[in-house]
Legacy VTK file of the C-alpha trace (Angstrom):
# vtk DataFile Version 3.0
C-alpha trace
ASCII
DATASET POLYDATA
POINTS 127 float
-47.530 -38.936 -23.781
-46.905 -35.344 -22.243
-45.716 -37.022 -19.064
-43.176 -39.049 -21.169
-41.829 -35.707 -23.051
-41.908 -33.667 -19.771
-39.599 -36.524 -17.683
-37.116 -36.873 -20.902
-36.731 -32.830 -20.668
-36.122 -33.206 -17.299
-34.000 -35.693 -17.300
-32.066 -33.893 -19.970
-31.780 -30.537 -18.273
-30.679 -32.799 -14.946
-27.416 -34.258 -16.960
-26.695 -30.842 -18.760
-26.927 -29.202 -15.594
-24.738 -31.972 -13.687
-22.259 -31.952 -16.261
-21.944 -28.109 -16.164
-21.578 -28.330 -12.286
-17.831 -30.085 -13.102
-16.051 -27.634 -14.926
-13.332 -25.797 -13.875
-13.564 -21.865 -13.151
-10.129 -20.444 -13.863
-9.607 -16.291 -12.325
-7.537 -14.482 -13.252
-6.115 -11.493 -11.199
-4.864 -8.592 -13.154
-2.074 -5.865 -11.074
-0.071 -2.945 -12.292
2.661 -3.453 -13.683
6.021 -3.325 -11.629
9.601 -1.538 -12.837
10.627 -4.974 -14.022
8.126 -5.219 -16.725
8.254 -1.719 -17.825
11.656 -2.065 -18.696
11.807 -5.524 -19.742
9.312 -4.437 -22.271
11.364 -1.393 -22.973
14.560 -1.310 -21.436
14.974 3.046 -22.357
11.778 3.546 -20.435
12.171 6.558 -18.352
10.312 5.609 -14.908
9.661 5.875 -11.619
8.179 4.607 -8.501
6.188 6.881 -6.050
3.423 5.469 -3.507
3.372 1.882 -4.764
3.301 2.485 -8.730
5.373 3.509 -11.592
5.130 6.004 -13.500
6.658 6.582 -16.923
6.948 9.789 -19.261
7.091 10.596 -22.847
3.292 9.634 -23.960
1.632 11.873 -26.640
-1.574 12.505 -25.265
-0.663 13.109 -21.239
2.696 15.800 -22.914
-0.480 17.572 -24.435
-2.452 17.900 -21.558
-2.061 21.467 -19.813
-1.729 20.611 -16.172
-0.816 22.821 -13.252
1.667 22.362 -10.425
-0.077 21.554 -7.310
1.890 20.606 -3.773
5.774 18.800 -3.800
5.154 14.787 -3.046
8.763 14.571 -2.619
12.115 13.420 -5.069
13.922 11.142 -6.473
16.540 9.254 -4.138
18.499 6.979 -6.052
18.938 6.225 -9.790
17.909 2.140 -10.173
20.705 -0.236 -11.385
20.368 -3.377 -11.789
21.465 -4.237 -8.322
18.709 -2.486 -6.539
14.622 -3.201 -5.984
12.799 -0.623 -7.382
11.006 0.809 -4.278
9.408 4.291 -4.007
11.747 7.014 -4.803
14.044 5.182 -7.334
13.864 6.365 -10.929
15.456 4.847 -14.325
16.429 8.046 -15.452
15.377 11.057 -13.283
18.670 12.288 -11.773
18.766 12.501 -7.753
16.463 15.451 -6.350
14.551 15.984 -8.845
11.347 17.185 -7.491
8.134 15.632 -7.847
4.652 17.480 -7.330
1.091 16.421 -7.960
-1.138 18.290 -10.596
-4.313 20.053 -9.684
-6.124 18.612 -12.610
-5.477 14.928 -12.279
-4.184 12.248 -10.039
-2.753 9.501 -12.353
-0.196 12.147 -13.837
2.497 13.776 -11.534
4.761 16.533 -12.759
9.030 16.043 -12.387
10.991 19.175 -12.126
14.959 19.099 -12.914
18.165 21.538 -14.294
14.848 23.567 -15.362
12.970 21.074 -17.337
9.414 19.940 -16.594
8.283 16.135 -17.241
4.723 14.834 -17.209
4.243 11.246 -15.685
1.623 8.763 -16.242
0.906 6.446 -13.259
0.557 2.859 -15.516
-2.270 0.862 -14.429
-3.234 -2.646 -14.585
-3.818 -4.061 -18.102
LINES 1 128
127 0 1 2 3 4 5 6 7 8 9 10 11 12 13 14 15 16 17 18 19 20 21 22 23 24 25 26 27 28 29 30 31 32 33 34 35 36 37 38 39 40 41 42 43 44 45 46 47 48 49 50 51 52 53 54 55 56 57 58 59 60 61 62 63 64 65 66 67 68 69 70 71 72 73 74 75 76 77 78 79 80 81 82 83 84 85 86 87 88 89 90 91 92 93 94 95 96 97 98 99 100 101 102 103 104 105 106 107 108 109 110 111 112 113 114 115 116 117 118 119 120 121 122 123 124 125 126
């Protein structure tokens, strides 16, 4: 009789573990977001590019943050229209030249100097 029990578990493990073996494994690969989603989402958002991501201004908690300048990365070269690719160095609403340095505190934030004002940037990650 425990033979009997023994062979129908195995025989049930064997077709839930066959069955299993078909199914499809879907992955899913998550990126930062580019310029065109940023604004698509919200078409006012000041951005830029620098180094391969964007980086966009105006969020509560990083404006609260006491950061100091570090060394300048470089500027902004062009203002984006809707003719261009947003590559490194194009901004939404940064005028051209404005200077852009890194902080000594963190890396994901970079600080945007202009006409005398001072902007804190958030590098967006993937999400």
């Amino acid at each position: 009789m425990n033979k009997v029990i023994v062979s129908l578990m195995i025989i049930t493990c064997a077709i839930y573990l066959t069955s299993c073996s078909g199914a499809e494994t879907e992955v899913t690969v998550s990126k930062n977001p580019d310029a065109e989603e940023v604004l698509r989402l919200d078409s006012h958002a000041d951005i830029f590019q620098w180094e391969g991501l964007i980086y966009k201004t105006n969020i509560d908690w990083v404006n609260e943050i006491e950061l100091t300048k570090d060394e300048l990365v470089g500027e902004i070269e062009e203002v984006y229209d809707n003719n261009l690719n947003f590559k490194d160095g194009i901004a939404s609403k940064l005028p051209i030249g404005a200077k852009i340095f890194s902080t000594k505190e963190r890396e994901d934030i970079l600080l945007v100097y202009y006409k005398g004002k001072t902007k804190k940037y958030l590098a967006l990650g993937e999400g």
